[in-house]
C-alpha positions in Angstrom: -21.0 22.6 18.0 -22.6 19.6 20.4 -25.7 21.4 20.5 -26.1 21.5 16.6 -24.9 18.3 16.8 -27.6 17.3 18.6 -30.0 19.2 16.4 -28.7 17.6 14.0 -29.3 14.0 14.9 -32.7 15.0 15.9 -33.7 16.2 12.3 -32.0 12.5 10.7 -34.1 10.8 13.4 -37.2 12.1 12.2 -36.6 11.9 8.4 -35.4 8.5 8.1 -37.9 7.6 5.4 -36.1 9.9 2.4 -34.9 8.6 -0.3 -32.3 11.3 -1.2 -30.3 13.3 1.2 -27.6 15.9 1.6 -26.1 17.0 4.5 -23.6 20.1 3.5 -23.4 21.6 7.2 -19.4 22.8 6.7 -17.4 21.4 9.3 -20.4 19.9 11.6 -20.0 16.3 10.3 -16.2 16.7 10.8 -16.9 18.0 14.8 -20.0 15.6 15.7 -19.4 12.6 14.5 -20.5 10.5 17.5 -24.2 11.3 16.1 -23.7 9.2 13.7 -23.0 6.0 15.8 -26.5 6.1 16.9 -28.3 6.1 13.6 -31.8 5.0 12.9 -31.8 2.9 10.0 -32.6 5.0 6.4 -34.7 2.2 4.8 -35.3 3.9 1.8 -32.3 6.2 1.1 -31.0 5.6 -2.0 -28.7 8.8 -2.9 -27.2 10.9 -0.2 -24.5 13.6 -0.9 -22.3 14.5 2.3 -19.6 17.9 2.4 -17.4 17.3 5.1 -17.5 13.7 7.1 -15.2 11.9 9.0 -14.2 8.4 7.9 -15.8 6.4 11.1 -19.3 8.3 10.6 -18.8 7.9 6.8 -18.9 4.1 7.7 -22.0 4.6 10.5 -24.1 5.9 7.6 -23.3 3.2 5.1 -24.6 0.6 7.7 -27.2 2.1 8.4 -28.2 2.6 4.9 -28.8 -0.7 3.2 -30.6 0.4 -0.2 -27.9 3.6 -1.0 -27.5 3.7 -4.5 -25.4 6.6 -5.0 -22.6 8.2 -2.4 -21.1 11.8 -3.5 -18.5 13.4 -1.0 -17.9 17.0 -1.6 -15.0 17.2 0.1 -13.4 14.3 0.7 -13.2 12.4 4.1 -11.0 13.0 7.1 -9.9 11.2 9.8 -9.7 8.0 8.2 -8.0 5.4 10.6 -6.6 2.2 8.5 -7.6 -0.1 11.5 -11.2 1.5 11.2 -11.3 0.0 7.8 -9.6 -3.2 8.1 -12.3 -4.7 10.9 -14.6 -3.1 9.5 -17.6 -4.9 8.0 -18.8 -4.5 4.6 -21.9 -2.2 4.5 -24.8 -4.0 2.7 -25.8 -1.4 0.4 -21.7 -3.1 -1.0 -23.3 -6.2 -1.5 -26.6 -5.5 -3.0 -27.1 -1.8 -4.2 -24.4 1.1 -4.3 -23.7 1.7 -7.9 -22.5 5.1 -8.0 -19.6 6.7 -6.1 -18.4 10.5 -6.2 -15.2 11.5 -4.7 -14.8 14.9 -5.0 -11.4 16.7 -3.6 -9.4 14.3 -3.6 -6.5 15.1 -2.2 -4.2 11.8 -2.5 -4.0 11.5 1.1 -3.6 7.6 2.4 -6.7 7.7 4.2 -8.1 8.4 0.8 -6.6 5.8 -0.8 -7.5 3.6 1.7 -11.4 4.3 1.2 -11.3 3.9 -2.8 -9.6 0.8 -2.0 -11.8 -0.5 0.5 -15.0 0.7 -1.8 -13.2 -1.0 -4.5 -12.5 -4.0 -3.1 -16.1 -4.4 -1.9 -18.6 -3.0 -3.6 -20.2 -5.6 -5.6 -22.5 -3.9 -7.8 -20.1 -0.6 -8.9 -21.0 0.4 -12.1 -19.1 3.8 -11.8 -16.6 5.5 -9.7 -15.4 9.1 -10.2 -12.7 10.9 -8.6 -12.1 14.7 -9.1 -8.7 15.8 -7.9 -8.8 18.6 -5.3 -7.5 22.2 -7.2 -4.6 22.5 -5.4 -2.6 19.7 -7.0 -2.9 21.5 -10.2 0.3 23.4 -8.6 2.0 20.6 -6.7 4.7 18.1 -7.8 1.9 14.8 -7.1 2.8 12.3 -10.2 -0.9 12.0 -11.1 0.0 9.3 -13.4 1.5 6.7 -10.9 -1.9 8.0 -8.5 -4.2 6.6 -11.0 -2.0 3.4 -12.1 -2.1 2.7 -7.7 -6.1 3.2 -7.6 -6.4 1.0 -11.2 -4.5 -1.7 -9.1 -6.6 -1.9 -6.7 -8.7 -5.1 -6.5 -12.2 -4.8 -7.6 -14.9 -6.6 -6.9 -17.0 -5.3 -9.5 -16.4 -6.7 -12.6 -18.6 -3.8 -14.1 -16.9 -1.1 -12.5 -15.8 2.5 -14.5 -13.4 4.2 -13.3 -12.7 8.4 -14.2 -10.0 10.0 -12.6 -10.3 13.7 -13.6 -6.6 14.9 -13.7 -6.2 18.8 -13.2 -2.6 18.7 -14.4 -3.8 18.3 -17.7 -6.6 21.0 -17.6 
């Protein structure tokens, strides 16, 4: 895993001038994630799609992605420490640029919650957010309706901001 890892960062390295990106390696952005602390810059990357990514390299790619337009994750983050995000600065593609967020299996976990809220309460130029509920709660006792009043609460810094919370208990 370190040595695809290392491949890994190697490729980013040497593509840092795309504009649209996605990394779907299953389970290699969960395993390596100390790639991402070392980062070149993406000056031009405006849309990048991730599958698996923990919440601190989550974070190192924001940084190091001022113009990002659009974020999708696939599957969610992991490893999401609360102290990570509370002295954590605001990535500028928050301030200037990111206007589209995907978050795709989510699974209502508070590291989840955590990132929509911090995204939320940050991202100045949100235009839309949409978050589509992992499968498996279709068959679990999560009340879908207070999940969606708690992320509604959050503050937003957007004024502009839609927000779509696809609910599988209603499918």
């Amino acid at each position: 895993m370190e040595n695809l890892g290392f491949k890994v960062y190697n490729l980013l390295a040497q593509i840092r001038e795309v504009e649209r990106l996605k990394l779907l390696f299953y389970k290699v952005l969960m395993h390596v994630s100390d790639i991402f602390s070392h980062l070149p810059a993406f000056g031009r990357l405006a849309s990048l799609q991730l599958n698996e990514v923990t919440g601190e390299a989550l974070l190192n790619i924001l940084h190091n992605s001022p113009f990002l337009n659009t974020l999708v994750l696939k599957n969610g983050v992991s490893e999401l420490n609360k102290d990570v995000l509370t002295s954590a600065s605001v990535p500028q593609c928050f301030q200037s640029s990111l206007r589209v967020f995907q978050f795709k299996e989510f699974n209502v976990h508070e590291h989840e919650l955590l990132l929509l809220k911090f995204v939320m309460a940050n991202a100045k130029v949100l235009e839309k957010m949409t978050i589509h509920t992992a499968f498996w709660l279709r068959y679990s006792d999560t009340d879908m309706e207070k999940v969606k009043e708690q992320i509604l609460s959050f503050p937003k810094c957007s004024d502009f901001v839609m927000i779509q919370l696809s609910n599988v208990n209603s499918c």
